[in-house]
N, C-alpha and C positions, 0 to 999 in steps of 0.2 A: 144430228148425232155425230160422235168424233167415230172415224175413221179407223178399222183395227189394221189397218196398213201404214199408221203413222199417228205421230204424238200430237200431228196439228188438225184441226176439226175441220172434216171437207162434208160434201153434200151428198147424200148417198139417194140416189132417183130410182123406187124401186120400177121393175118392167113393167107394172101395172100403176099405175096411179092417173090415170083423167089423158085425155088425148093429145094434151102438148106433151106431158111426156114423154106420151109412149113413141108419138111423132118423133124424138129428139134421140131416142133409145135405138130408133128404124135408122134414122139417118149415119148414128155413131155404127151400127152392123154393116150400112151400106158401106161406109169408109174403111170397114177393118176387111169385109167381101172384096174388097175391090184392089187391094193393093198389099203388096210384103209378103208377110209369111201365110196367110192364108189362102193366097192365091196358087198356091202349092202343094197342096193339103189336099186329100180324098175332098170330096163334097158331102160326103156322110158325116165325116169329121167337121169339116168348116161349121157346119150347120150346128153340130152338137159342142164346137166351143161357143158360139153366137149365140144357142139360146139357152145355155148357161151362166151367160155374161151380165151382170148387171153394169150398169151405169152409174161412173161417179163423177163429179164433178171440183175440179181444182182451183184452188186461187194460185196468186201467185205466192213462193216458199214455201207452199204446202209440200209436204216429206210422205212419199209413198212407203218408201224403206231405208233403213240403215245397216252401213256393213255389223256384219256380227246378230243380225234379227234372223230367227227363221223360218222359213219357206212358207209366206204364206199363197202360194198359187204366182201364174203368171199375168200380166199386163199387156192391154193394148193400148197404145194411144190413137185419140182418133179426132184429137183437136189440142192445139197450144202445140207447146215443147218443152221437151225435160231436161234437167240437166243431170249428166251423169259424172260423180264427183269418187275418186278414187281414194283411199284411205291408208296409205304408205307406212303403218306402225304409228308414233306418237306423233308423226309430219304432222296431223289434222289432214282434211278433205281438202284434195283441187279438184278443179274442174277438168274435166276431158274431154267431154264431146256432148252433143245434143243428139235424143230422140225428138223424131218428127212424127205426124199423124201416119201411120201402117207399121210404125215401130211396134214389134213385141219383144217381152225382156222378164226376166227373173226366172228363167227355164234353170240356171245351175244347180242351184240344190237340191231341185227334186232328182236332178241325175246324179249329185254326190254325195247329199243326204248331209251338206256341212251348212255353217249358217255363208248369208250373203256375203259376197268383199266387194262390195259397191255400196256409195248413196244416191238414190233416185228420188228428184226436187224440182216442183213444178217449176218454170220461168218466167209462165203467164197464165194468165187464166184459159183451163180446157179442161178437156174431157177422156177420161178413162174406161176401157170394158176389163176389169180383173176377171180372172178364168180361177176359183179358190181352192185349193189345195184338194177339197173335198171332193170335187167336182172331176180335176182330175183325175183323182182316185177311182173314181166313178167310170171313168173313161176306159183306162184302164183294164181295168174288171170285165171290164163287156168288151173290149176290144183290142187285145194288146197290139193291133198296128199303133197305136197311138202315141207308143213308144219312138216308133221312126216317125214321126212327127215333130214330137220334139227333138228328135237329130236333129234333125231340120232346121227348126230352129235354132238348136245350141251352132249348128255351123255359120248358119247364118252372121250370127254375135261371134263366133271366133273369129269369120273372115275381118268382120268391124273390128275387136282389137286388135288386130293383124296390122290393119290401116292404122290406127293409132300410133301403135310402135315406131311402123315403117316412117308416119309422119314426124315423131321425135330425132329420127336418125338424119333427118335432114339436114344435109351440113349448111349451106347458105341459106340464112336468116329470110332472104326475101323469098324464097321458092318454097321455104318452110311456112312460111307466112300466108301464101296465096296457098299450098295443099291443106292446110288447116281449116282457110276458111271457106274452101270447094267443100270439104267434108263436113262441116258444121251445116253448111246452107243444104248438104242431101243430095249434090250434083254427081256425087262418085259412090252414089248405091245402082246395084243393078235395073234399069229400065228407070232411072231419071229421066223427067223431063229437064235438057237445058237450059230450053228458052226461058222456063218459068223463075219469075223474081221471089227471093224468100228474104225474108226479115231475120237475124241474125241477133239474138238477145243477148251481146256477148259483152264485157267491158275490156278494158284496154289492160286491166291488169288479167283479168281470164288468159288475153289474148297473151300475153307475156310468159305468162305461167306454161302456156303450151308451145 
């Protein structure tokens, strides 16, 4: 089926379907359990975004969303990486930064009620849990902490374009060059591992661009 979070047709793995699935479905919760934004989050919450989550599946160029689309719920990633492409008026989209596996994103509009100013674009092939606007809704209603949750998370992404900015203002090219690609590879998010080596899907014009 195509995908209502993008114009390109990705794999949608419903929660039930036979025990490899559902195997794949456990593992994608263990990774969103276990790391970023819901590590921070009541465990009453955690639980009720997890087992509202379904599981979807990306190739690579697959298009979650585009600036200007609206809110259709939030995203976790919990395998691959995304790329996050900004959209500057009639510029066309650059790149800016990668989501990595415990990234979640697309919390703004449900707090501003305007459409997206971002595009979110697979890199490689991986795996999504979308939280759907419904659902939220649903959350909501039964519990308005759920609201300082999503703070939570909106700070979260504020501190990240924070980084971004700060990384633009970099006056020498080479030190600009090395905080870019600390931030791309996820070594300057709170509670990184340093020692760990990560793969970098970036091109040389990307890199130019930032």
């Amino acid at each position: 089926p195509r995908n209502r979070y993008s114009t390109s047709p990705v794999k949608i793995v419903p929660a039930r379907q036979g025990n490899k699935a559902l195997s794949r479905l456990d593992q994608a919760r263990e990774i969103a359990a276990s790391c970023g934004w819901l590590t921070r989050v009541s465990p009453s919450f955690r639980n009720a975004v997890l087992s509202a989550a379904q599981l979807v599946r990306l190739a690579p160029g697959d298009t979650l969303y585009r600036a200007g689309d609206e809110s259709s719920g939030i995203f976790g990633l919990t395998a691959g990486a995304l790329r996050v492409s900004l959209v500057p008026g009639a510029q066309g989209a650059y790149f800016a930064h990668f989501l990595r596996p415990g990234s979640w994103f697309g919390e703004l509009p449900l707090i501003s009620g305007l459409p997206r100013i971002v595009e979110i674009s697979s890199a490689k092939q991986g795996e999504v849990l979308p939280l759907p606007r419904r659902a939220i809704d649903g959350l909501i209603r039964s519990d308005p902490e759920t609201w300082r949750w999503i703070a939570v998370l909106a700070n979260d992404n504020f501190q990240l374009a924070v980084g971004v900015s700060s990384d633009l203002m970099i006056r020498d090219s080479r030190n600009r060059f090395i905080a870019v690609l600390l931030r791309l590879g996820g070594y300057r998010a709170p509670g990184a591992d340093l020692d760990a080596r990560q793969e970098i899907d970036v091109s040389q014009e990307d890199l130019a661009a930032m």
